[in-house]
KELUM-403290 format. One record per residue: residue number from 1; residue in three letters; x, y, z of N, C-alpha, C in turn. Coordinates in steps of 0.001 Angstrom, whole numbers, plus 500000, padded with zeros to 6 digits. Last residue first. Layout:
BEGIN
{atom NUM,ala,{X,Y,Z},{X,Y,Z},{X,Y,Z}}
...
This chain:
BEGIN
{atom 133,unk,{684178,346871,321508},{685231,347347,320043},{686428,346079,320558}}
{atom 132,unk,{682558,346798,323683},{682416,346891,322660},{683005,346206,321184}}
{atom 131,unk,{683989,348619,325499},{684204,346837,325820},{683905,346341,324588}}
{atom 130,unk,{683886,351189,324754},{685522,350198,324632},{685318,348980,324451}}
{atom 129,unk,{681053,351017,325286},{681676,351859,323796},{682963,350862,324021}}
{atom 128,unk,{681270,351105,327738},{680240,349897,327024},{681053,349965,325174}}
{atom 127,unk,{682369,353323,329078},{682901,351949,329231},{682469,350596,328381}}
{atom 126,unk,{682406,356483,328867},{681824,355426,327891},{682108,354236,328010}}
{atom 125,unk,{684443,357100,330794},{682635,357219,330910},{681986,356888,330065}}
{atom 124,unk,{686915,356176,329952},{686260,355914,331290},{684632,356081,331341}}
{atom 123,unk,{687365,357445,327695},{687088,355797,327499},{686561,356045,328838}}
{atom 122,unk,{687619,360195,328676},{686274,359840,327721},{686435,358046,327678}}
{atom 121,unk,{689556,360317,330520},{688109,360230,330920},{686958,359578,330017}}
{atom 120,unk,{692039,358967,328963},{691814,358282,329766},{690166,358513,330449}}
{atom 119,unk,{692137,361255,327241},{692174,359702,327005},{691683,359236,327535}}
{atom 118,unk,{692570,363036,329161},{690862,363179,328155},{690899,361941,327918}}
{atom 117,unk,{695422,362495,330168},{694243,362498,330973},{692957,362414,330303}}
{atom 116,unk,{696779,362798,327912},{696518,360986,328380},{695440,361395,329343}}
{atom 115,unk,{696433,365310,327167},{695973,364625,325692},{695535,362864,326656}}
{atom 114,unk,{697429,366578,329279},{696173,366533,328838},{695899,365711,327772}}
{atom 113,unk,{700137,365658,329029},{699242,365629,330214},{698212,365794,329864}}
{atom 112,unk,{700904,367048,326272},{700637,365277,326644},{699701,364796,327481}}
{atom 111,unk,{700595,369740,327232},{699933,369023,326126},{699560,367587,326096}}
{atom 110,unk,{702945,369613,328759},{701122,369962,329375},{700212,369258,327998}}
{atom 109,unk,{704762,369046,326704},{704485,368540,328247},{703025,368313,328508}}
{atom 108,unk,{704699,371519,325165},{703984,370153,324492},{703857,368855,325703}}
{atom 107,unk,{705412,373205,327204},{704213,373964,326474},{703485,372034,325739}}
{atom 106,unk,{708133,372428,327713},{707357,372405,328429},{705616,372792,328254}}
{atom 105,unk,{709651,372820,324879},{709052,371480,325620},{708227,371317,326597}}
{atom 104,unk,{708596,375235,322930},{708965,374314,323462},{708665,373620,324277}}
{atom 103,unk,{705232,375957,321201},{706654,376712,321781},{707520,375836,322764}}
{atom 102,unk,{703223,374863,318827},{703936,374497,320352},{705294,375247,320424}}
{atom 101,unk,{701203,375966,316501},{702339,376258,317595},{702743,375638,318702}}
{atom 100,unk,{699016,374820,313919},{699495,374348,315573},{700708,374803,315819}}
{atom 99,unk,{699405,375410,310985},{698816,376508,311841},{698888,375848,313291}}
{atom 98,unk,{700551,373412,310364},{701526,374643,310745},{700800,375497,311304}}
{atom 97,unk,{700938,369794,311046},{700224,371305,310817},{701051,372376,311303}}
{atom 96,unk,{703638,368712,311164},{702539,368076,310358},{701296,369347,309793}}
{atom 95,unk,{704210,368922,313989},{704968,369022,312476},{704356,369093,311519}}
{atom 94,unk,{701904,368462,315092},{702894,369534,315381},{703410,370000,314200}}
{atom 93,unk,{701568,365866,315333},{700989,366482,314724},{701203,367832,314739}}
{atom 92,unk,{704288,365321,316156},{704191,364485,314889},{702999,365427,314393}}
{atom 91,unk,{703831,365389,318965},{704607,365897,318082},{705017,365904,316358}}
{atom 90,unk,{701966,363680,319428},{701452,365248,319647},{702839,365855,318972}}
{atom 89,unk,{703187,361511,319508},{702150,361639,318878},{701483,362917,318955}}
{atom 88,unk,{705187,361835,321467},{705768,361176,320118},{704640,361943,319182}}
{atom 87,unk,{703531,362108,323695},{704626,362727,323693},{705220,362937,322009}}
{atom 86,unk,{702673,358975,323918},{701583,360303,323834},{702494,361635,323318}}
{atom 85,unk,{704969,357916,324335},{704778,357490,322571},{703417,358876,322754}}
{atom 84,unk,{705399,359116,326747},{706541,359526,325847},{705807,358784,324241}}
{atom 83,unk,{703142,357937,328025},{703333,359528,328033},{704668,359701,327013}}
{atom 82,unk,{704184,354930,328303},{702614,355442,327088},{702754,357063,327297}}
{atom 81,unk,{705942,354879,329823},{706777,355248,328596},{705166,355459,327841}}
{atom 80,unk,{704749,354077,332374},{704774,355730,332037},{705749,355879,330928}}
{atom 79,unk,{704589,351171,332807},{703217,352173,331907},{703697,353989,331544}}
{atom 78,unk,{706611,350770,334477},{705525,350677,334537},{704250,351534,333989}}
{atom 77,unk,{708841,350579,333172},{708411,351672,333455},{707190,351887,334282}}
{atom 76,unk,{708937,347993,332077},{710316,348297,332694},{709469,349719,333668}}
{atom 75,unk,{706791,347657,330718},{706470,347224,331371},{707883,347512,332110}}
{atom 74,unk,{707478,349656,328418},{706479,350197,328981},{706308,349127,330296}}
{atom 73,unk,{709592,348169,327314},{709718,349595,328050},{708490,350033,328670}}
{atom 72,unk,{708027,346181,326341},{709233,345855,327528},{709497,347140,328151}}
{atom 71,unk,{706453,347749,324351},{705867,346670,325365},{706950,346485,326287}}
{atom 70,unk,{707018,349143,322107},{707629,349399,322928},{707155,348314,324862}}
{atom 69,unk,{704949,347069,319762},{706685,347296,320131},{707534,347965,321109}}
{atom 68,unk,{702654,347836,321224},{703162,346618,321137},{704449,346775,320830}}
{atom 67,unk,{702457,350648,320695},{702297,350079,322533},{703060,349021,322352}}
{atom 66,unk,{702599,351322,318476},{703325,351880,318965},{703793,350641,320632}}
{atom 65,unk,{699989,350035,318028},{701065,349329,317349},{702370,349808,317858}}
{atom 64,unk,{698489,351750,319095},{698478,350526,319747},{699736,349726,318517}}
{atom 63,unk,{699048,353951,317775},{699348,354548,318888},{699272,352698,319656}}
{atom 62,unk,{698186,354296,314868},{699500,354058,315406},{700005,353937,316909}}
{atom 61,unk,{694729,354175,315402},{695517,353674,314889},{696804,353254,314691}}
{atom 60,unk,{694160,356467,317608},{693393,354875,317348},{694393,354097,316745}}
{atom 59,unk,{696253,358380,317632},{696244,357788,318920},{695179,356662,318822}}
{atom 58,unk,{695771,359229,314947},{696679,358728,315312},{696518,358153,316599}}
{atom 57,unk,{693265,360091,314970},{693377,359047,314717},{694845,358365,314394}}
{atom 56,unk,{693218,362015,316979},{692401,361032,317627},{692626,359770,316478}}
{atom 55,unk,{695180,364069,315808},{695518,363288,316895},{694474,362046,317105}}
{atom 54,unk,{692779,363951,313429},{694183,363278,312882},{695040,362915,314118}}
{atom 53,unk,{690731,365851,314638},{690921,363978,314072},{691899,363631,313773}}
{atom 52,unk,{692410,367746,315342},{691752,366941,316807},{691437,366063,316037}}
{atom 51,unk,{692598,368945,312688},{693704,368863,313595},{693617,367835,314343}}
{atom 50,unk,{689907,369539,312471},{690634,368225,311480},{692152,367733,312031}}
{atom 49,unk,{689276,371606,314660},{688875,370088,314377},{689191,368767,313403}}
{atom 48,unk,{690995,373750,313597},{691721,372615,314854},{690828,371714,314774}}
{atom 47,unk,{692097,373588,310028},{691075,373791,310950},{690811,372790,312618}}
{atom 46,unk,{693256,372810,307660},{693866,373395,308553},{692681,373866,310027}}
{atom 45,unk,{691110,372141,305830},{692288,370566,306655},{692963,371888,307557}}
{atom 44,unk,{689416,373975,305935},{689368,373088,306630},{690097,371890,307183}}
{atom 43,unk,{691186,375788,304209},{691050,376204,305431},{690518,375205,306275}}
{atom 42,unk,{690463,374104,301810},{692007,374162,302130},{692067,374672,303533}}
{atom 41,unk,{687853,374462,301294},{688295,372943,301639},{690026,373008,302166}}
{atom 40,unk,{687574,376961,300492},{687546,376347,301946},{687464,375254,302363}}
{atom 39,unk,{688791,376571,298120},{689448,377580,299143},{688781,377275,300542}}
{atom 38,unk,{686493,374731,296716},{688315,374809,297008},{688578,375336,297703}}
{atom 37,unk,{683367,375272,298628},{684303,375665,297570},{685967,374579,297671}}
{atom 36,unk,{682559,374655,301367},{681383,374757,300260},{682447,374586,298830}}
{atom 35,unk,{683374,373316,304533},{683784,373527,303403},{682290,373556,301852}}
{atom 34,unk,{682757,374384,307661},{682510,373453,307038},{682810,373930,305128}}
{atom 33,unk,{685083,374806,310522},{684472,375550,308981},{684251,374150,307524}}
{atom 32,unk,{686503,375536,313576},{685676,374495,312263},{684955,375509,311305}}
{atom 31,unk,{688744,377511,314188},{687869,376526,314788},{687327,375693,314290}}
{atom 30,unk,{691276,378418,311730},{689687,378547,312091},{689557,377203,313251}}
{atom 29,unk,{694509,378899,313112},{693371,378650,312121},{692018,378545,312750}}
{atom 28,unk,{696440,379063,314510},{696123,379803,313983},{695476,379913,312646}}
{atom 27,unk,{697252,378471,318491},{696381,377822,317121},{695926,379124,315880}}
{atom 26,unk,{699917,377729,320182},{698918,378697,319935},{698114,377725,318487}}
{atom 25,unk,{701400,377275,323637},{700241,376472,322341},{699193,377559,321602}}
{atom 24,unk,{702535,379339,325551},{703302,378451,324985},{702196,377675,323125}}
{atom 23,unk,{700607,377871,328292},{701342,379246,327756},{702121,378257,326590}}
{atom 22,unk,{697346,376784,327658},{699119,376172,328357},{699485,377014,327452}}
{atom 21,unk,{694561,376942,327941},{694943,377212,329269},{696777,377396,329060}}
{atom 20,unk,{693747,377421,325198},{693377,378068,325941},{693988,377994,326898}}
{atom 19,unk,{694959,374669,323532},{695415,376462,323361},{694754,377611,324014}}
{atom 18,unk,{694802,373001,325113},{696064,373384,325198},{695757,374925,324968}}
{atom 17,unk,{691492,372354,324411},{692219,372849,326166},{693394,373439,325803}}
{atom 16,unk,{691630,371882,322014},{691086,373378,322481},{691555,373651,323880}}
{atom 15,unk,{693787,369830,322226},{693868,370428,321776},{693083,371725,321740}}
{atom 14,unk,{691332,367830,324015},{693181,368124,323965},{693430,369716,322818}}
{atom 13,unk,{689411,368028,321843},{689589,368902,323019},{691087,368732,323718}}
{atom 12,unk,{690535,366775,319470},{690279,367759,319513},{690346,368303,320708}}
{atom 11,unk,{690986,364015,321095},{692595,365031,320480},{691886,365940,319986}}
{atom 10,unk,{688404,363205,322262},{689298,363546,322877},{690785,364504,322546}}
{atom 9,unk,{687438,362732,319686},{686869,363880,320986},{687583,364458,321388}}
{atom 8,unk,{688720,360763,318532},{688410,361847,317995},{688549,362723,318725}}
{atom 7,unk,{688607,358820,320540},{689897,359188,320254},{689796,360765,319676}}
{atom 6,unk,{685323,358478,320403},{686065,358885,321424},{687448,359348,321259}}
{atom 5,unk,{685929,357219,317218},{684915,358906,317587},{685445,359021,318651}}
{atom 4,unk,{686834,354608,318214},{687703,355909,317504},{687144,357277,317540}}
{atom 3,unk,{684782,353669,319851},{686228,354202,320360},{687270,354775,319339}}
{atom 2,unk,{683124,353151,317768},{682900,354449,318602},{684046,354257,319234}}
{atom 1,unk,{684128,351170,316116},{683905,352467,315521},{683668,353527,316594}}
């Protein structure tokens, strides 16, 4: 359970990083907004923190089933086809929400780059949390 909260973390801030630093990623919904009514239960699935759970739980959930079938490509590659299923999985949530802009390829690039680098810090400094699970 806590290496999915980490997944969490991590595709939200992926995602506040993109749309602050990488030309190109815009966001055009609320930050978080906790829901009282209908109408702001509808602004909250659009809201970049429900955004940042649905990457964090795509990258818990499809993202190791992803690994295991592309397993020969990733070992042909040595590991750098996990940036093209990271690649896969930021695009998917792309589609998926409309208030997320990615302006072409080089804008969802940086995106990746950041989405495997947070990956990769937040399991790193929680190491007890992975071994854990």
């Amino acid at each position: 359970m806590g290496k999915f909260f980490l997944n969490i973390i991590a595709g939200t801030l992926t995602l506040l990083l993109a749309v602050k630093f990488v030309k190109g990623v815009e966001f055009n919904g609320p930050l978080f907004i906790l829901p009282t009514n209908e109408n702001q239960l509808m602004k909250f699935f659009g809201s970049l923190v429900f955004v940042g759970t649905f990457l964090g739980f795509l990258n818990f959930f499809i993202k190791p089933i992803l690994d295991i079938i592309t397993l020969p490509l990733r070992i042909i590659t040595f590991g750098l086809f996990s940036l093209a299923i990271n690649f896969f999985l930021i695009l998917i949530v792309d589609i998926f929400f409309e208030e997320l802009e990615i302006k072409g390829f080089i804008p969802i690039l940086w995106t990746t780059f950041i989405f495997w680098i947070l990956t990769l810090l937040v399991l790193a400094l929680f190491p007890k949390i992975k071994k854990t699970l």
